[in-house]
GUVOPA-693694 format. One record per residue (C-alpha): residue number from 1; residue in one letter; y, z, x. Coordinates in nm, 3 decimals. Each point is the difference from the previous one (the first is absolute). Last residue first. Example, Ala and Ser with C-alpha at 12.3 -4.5 7.8 and 13.67 -1.06 7.14 Angstrom:
<site 2 S <-0.106 0.714 1.367>>
<site 1 A <-0.344 0.066 -0.137>>
***
This chain:
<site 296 X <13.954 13.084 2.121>>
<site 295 X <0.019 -0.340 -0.171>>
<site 294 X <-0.216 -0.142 0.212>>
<site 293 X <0.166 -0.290 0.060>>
<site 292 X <0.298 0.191 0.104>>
<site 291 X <-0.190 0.210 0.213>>
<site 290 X <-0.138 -0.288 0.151>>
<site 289 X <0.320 -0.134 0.110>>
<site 288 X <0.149 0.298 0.172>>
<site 287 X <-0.365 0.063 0.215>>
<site 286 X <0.036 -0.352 0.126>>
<site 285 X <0.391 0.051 0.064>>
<site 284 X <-0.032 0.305 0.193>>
<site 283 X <0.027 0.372 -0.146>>
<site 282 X <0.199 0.274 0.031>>
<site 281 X <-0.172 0.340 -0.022>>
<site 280 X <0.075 0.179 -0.286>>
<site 279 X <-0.105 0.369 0.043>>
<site 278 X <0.209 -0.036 0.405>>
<site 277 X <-0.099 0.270 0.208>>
<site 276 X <-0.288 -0.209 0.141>>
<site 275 X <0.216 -0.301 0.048>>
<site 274 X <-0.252 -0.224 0.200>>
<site 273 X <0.182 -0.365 0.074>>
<site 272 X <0.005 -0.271 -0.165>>
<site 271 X <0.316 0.007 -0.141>>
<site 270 X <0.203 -0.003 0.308>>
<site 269 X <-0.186 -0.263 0.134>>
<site 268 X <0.135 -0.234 -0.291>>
<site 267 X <0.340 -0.029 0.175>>
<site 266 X <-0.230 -0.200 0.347>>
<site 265 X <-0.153 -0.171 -0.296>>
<site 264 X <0.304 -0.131 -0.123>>
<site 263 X <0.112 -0.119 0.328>>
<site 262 X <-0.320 -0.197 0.045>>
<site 261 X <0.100 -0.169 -0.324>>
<site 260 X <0.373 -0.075 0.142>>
<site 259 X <-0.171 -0.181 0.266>>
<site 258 X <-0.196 -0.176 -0.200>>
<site 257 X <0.246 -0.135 -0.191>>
<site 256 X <0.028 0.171 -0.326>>
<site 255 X <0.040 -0.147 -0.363>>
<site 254 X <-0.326 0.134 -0.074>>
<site 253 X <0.119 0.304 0.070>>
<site 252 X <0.274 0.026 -0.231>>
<site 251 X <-0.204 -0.108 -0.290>>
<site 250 X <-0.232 0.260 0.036>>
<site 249 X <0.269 0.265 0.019>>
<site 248 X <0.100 -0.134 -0.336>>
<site 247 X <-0.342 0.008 -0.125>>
<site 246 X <-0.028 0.372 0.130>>
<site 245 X <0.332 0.080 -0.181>>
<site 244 X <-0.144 -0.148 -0.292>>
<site 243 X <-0.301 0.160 -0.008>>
<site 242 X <0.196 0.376 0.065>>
<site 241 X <0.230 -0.097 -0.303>>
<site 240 X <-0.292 -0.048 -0.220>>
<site 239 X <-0.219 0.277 0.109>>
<site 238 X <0.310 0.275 0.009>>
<site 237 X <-0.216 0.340 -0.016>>
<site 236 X <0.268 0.169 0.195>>
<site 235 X <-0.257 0.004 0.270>>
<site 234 X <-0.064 -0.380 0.026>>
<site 233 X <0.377 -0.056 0.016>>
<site 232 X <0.049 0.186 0.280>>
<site 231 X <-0.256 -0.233 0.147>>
<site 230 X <0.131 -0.292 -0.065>>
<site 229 X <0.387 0.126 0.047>>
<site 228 X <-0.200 0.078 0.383>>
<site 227 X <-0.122 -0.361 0.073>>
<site 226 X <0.341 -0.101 -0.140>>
<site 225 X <0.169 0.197 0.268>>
<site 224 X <-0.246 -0.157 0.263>>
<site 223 X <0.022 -0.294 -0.102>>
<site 222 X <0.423 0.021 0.023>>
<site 221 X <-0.056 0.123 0.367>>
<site 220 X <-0.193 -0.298 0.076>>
<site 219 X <0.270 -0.251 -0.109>>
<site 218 X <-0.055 -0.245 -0.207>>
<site 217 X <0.180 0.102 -0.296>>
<site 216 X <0.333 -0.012 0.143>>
<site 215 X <0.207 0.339 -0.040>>
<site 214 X <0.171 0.145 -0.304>>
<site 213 X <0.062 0.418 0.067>>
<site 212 X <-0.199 0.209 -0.178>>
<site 211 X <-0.052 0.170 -0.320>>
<site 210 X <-0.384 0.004 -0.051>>
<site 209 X <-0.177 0.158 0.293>>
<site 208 X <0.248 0.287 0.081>>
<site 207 X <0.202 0.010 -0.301>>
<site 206 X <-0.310 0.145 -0.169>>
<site 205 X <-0.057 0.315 0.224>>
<site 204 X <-0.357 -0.001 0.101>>
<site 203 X <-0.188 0.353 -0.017>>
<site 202 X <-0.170 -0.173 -0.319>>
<site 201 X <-0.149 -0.211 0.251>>
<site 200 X <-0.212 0.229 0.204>>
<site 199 X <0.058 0.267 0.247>>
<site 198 X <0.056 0.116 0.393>>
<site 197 X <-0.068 -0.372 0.128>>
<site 196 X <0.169 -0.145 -0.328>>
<site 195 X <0.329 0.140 0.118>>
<site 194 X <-0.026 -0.160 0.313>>
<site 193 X <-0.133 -0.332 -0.146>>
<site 192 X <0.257 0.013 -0.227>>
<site 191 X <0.298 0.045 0.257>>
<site 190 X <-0.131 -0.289 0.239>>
<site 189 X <-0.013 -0.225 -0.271>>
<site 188 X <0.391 0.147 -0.105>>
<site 187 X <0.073 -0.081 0.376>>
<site 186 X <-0.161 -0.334 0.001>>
<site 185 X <0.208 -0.115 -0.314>>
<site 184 X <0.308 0.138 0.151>>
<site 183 X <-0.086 -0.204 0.346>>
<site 182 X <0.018 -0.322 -0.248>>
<site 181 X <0.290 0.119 -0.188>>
<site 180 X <0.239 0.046 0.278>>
<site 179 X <0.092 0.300 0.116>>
<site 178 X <0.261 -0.106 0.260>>
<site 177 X <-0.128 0.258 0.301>>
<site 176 X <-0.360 -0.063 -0.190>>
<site 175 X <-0.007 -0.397 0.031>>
<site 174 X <0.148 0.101 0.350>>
<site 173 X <-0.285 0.176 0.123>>
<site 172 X <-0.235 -0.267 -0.144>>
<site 171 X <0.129 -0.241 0.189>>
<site 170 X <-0.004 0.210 0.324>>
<site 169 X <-0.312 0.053 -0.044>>
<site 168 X <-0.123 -0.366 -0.031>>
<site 167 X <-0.081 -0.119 -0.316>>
<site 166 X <-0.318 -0.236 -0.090>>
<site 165 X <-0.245 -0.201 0.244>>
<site 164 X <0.198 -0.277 -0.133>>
<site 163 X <0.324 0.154 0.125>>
<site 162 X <0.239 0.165 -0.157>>
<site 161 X <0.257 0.130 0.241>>
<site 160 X <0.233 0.291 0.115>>
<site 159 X <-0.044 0.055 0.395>>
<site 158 X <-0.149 0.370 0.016>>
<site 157 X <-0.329 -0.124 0.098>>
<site 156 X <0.159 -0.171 0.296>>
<site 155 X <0.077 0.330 0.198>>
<site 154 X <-0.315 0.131 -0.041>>
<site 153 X <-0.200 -0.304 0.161>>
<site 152 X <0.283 -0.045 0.207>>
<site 151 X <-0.034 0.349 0.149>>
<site 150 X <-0.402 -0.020 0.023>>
<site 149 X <0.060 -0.353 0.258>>
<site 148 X <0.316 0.157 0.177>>
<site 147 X <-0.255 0.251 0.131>>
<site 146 X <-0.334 -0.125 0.053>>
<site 145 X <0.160 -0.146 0.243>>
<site 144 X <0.115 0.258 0.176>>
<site 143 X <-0.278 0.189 -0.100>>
<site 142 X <-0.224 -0.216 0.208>>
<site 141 X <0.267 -0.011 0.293>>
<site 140 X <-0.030 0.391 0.075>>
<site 139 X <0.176 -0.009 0.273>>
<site 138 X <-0.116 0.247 0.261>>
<site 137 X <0.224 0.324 0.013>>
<site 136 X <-0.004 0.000 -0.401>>
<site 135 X <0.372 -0.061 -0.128>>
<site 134 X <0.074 -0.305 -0.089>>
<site 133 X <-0.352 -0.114 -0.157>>
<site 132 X <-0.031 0.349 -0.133>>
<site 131 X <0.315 -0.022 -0.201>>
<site 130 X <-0.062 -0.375 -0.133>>
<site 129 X <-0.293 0.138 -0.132>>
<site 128 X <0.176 0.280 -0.145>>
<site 127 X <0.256 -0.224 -0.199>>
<site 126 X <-0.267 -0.263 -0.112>>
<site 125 X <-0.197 0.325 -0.129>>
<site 124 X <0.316 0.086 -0.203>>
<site 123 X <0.104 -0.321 -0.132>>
<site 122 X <-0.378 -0.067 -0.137>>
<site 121 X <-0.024 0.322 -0.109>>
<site 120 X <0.361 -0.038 -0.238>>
<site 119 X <-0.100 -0.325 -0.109>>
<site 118 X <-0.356 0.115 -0.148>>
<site 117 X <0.169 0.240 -0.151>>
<site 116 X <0.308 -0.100 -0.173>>
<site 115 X <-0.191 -0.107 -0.297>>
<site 114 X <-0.185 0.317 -0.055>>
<site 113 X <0.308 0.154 0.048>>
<site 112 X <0.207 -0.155 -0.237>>
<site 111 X <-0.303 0.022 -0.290>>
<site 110 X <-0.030 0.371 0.066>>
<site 109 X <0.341 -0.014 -0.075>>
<site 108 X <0.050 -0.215 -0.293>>
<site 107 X <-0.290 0.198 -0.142>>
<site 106 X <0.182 0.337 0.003>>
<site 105 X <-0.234 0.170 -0.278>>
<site 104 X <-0.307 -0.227 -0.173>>
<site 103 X <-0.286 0.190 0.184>>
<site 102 X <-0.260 -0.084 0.231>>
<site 101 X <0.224 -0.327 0.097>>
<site 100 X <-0.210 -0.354 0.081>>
<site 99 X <-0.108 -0.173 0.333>>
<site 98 X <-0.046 -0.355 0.082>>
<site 97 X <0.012 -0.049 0.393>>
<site 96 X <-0.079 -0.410 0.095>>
<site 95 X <-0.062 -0.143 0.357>>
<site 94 X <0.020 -0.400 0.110>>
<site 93 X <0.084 -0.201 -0.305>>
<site 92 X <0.028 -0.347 0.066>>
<site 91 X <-0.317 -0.056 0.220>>
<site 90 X <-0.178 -0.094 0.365>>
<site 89 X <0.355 0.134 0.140>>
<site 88 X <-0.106 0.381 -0.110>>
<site 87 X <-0.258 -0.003 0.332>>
<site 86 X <-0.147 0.282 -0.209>>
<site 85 X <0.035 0.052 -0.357>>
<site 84 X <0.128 0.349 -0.158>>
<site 83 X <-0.059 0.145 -0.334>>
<site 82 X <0.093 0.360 -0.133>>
<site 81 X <-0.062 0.045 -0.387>>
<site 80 X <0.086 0.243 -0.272>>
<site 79 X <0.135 0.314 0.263>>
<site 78 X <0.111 0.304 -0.153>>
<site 77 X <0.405 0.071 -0.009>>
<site 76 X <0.163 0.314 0.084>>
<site 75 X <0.299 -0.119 0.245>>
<site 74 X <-0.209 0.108 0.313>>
<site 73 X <-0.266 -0.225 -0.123>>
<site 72 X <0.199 -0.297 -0.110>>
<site 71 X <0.216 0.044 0.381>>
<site 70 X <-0.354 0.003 0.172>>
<site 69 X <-0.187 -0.276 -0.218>>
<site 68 X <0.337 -0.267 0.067>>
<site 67 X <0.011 0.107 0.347>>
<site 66 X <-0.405 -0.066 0.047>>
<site 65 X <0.071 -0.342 -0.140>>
<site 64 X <0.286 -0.075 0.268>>
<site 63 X <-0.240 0.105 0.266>>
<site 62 X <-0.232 -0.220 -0.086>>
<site 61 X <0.242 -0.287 -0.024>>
<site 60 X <0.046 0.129 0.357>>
<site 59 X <-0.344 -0.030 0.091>>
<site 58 X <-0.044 -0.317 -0.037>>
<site 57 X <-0.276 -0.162 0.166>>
<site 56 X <0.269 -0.203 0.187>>
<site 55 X <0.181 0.263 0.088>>
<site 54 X <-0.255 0.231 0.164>>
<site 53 X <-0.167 -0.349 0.155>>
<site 52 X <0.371 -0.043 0.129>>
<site 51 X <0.017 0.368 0.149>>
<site 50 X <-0.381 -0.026 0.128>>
<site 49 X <0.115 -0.355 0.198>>
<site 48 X <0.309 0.159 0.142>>
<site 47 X <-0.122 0.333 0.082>>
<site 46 X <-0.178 -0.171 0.275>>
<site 45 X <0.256 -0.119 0.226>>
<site 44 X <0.138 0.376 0.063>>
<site 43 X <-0.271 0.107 0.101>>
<site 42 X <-0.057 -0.265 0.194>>
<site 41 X <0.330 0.053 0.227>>
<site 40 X <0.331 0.053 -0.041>>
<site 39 X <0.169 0.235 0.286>>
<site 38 X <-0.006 0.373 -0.111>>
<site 37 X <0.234 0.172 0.219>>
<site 36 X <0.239 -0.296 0.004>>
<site 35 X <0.053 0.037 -0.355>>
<site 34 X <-0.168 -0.258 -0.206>>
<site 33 X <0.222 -0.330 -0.027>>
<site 32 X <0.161 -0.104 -0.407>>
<site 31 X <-0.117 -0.361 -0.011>>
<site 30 X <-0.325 0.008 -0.163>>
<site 29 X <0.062 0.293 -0.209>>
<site 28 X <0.324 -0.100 -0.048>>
<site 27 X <-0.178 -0.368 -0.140>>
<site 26 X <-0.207 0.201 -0.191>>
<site 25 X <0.285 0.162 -0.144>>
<site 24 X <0.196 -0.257 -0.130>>
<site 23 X <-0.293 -0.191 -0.136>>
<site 22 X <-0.038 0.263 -0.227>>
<site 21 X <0.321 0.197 -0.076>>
<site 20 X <0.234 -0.347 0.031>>
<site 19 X <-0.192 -0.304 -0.099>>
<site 18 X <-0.223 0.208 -0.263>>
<site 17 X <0.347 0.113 -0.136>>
<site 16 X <0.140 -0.339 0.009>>
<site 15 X <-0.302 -0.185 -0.188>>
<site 14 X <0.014 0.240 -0.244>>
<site 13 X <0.364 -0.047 -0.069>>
<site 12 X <-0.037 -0.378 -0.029>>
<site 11 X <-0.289 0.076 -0.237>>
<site 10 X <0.200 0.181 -0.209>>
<site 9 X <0.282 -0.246 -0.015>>
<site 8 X <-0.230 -0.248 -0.113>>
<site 7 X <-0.207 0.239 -0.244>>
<site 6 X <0.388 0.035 -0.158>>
<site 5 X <0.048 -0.371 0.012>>
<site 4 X <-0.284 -0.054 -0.219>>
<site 3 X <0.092 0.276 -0.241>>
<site 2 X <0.319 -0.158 -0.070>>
<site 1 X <0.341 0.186 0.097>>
***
């Protein structure tokens, strides 16, 4: 199956799951009576305006972000970057969670939850929501439809897809359930930086950056790897091999769209962090090339 009729299928399913969880239930909101106790009135009427301002600002892509930091925390990662844009239709890329291991033990896990998490509070909130709407003695029509709204927003992160904006969840779920090479580059990335957190290069097994699986050379998780080897390279005292590794990853990126650019730099906030237990910090591009100049 081509990649173009992939997005096409995705898009179909997208469109069905907004159609059913979030038009669906604001029309049941709409359509379902109140109980005769509690006949509909302006109360009622109002929540309908503050819901759709609520969704349109949105506040469930929030919530989706906030999953992602939750399920990284609770799975012992530290937080590299949290980003989210209001009124997400005004641009591609609406909320973005980057977050790296303290250690380098049970990455594929941490990584599984951390992925999983901004679906999994998304489902659940949509759940309760939908709970209080049914239940509460006066219907709660705001959460109503607020409701099916948050659960497709969860829901539809877990379709499998690369998208311009990059992978969805789900996608990147899968690329781990099969292993493929591009999620096992991002794993061993993952792996170094949480080794590197608690200690320095030498710490580094060698397989890890340098024996890897083949992947295409313009993908953001391959700059990153390279963007370590540089590095690594740097501290074994490798000048020669670190230039040309930085040369190579030069090349790379200026064979980048600008999309795929602005995906690099999203990778490159790992490394620009503050690793105050870390004796070599990592280092950016800029800071990469004039060591190599300098000779230092």
């Amino acid at each position: 199956m081509s990649g173009r009729t992939k997005r096409i299928l995705y898009h179909v399913a997208d469109a069905a799951l907004f159609l059913g969880f979030g038009l669906g239930m604001l029309l049941l909101t709409v359509f379902v009576p109140s109980r005769e106790a509690f006949p509909r009135g302006d109360a009622e009427l109002w929540q309908y305006p503050l819901a759709i301002a609520v969704l349109v600002s949105g506040i469930p892509v929030l919530l989706h972000e906030c999953g992602h930091l939750l399920f990284g925390a609770l799975a012992g990662m530290k937080l590299a970057r949290f980003g989210f844009r209001p009124f997400p239709w005004s641009g591609s890329t609406a909320g973005e969670t980057a977050m790296y291991p303290k250690n380098g033990k049970h990455v594929k896990g941490k990584f599984v939850a951390f992925t999983l998490g901004g679906a999994v509070v998304n489902i659940v909130i949509g759940v309760a929501l939908f709970l209080l709407w049914l239940f509460l003695p006066t219907r709660a029509v705001g959460c109503g439809v607020l409701s099916g709204f948050v659960f497709y927003e969860g829901v539809r992160a877990l379709l499998p897809a690369e998208l311009p904006a990059g992978k969805t969840d789900g996608a990147v779920l899968l690329g781990l359930i099969k292993k493929s090479p591009e999620e096992e580059i991002s794993l061993r990335v993952l792996t170094a930086q949480g080794i590197l957190y608690q200690g320095n290069f030498s710490d580094l097994p060698e397989d890890l950056l340098f024996r890897t699986p083949v992947v295409r050379e313009d993908l953001p998780a391959y700059h990153a790897l390279l963007l370590l080897r540089v590095q690594a390279l740097l501290a074994r005292g490798a000048k020669a091999e670190a230039a040309r590794t930085l040369a190579r990853l030069g090349e790379a990126q200026a064979e980048a769209d600008e999309e795929e650019k602005e995906e690099y730099l999203r990778y490159l906030s790992y490394f620009e962090g503050s690793f105050e237990a870390c004796p070599s910090p990592l280092l950016g591009i800029d800071e990469l090339e004039k060591q190599l100049e300098s000779g230092t």
